[in-house]
Each structure stands twice: as C-alpha cells, then as structure tokens.
C-alpha positions as CSV (number, residue, x, y, z in Angstrom):
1,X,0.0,0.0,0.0
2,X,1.6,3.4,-0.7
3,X,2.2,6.1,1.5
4,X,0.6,9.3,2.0
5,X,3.0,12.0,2.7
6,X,0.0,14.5,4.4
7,X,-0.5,11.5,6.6
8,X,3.0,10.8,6.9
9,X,3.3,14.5,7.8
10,X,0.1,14.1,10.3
11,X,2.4,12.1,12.5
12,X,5.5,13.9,12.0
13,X,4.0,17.2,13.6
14,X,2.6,15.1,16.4
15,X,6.8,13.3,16.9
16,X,7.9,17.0,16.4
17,X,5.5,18.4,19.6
18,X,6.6,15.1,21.5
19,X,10.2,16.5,20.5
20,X,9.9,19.9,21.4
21,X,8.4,19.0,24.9
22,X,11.3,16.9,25.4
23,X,14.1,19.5,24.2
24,X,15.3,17.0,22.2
25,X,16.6,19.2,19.7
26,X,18.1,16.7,17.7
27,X,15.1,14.9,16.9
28,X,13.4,18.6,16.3
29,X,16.2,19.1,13.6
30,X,15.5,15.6,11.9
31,X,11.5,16.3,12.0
32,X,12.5,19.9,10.6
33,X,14.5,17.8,7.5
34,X,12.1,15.2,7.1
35,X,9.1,17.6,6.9
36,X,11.1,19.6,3.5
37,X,11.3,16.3,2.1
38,X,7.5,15.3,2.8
39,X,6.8,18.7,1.3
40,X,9.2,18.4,-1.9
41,X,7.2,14.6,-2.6
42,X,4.2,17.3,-2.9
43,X,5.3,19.5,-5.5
44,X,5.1,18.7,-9.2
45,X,7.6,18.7,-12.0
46,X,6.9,22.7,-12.0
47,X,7.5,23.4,-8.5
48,X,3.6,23.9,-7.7
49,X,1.4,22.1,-5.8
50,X,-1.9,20.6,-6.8
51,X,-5.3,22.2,-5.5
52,X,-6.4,19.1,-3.8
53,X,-3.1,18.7,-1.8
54,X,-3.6,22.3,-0.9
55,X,-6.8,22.1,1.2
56,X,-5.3,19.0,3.0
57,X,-2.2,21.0,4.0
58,X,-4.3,23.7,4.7
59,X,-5.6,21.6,7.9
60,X,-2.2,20.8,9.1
61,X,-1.8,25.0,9.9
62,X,-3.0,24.2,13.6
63,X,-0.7,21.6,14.3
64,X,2.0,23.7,12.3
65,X,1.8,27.2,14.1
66,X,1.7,24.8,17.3
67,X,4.8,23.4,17.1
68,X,6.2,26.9,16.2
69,X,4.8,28.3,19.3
70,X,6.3,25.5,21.3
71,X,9.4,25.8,19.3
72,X,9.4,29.5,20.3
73,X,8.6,28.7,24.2
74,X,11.7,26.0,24.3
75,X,14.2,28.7,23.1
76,X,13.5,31.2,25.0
77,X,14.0,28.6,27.9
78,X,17.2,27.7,26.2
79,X,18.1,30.9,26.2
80,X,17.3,31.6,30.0
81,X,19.2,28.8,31.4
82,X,22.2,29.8,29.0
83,X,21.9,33.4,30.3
84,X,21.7,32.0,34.1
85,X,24.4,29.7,33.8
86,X,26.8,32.2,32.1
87,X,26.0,34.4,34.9
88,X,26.9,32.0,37.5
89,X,29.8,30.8,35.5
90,X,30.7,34.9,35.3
91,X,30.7,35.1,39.2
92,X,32.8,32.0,39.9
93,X,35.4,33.2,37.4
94,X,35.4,36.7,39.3
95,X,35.8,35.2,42.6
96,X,38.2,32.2,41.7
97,X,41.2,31.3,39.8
98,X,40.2,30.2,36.8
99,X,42.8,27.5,37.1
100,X,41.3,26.0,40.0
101,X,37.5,26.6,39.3
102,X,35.9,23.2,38.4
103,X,33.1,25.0,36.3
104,X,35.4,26.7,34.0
105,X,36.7,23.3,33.1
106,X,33.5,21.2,32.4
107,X,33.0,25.0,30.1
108,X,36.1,24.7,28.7
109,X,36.6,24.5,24.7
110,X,39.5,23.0,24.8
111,X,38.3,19.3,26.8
C-alpha cells in the first residue's frame, strides 16, 4: 500500500510536539529535514502544488503554528538557562582562579 505524505506529515507534527516537549533538539532538527522532504514529494515537476493537496495541507496549519509556538517557548527557555548559567559561570570566574575553578573546566573548549 503506498504512502501518504500529508499523513506521513500528520504524525511527523505530532513526533515533532513530543520533540519539542522533550528538548530534544536533535530529533526537532530531523522532523525539521524530514518535513522539507514530505513537502518536496508534494510539489510537481513545475514546483507547484496541486489544489487538492492544498486544502489537506491547509488543515495541518494548527498543528504547524503549534509546534512553532512550542518551538518558540523552548528557546527562550534555552536561552534563559544559558543566560543563568553564564552568569553563575561569570561570578565564579570573578571570585576564583580560573585554574582551580571546576566550572570553568566542564566550560572549557578546549576538553
């Protein structure tokens, strides 16, 4: 039996939510890249996609601007703990050598 890529996509979006909840961003990024391919399946030889296809796609827009606003939420907690932890790392560098300072090794770049 053949596969249907907006159905295909259906579950995608729901794995991509389950992703996003999870912070696992490396499954987000392999959603992301699978969801351009399901897309690219859609499109004819000219690039455009057929009427039909478009009013199925169209109902996917909820689940779509969902994930984005979850995507949205988890980077901006991404980017809060960053900030905090740079912050703390800031303050321990001020107050210690950075020699001796066990956070600014696990930071380090260099291993």
């Amino acid at each position: 039996m053949p596969r249907d890529p907006i159905t295909e996509l259906e579950h995608l979006l729901i794995e991509e939510r389950d992703a996003i909840r999870k912070l696992d961003s490396l499954r987000v990024l392999e959603c992301a890249s699978r969801k351009e391919s399901l897309i690219e399946e859609l499109r004819g030889p000219d690039g455009s996609v057929a009427p039909e296809i478009l009013a199925r796609l169209r109902t996917l827009v909820p689940a779509l601007k969902n994930n984005g606003i979850l995507l949205a939420h988890a980077r901006d907690i991404l980017r809060d703990a960053l900030s905090a932890v740079r912050s703390e790392l800031g303050a321990a560098i001020a107050s210690h050598d950075a020699r001796t300072c066990p956070t600014a090794r696990i930071f380090s770049i260099r291993g």
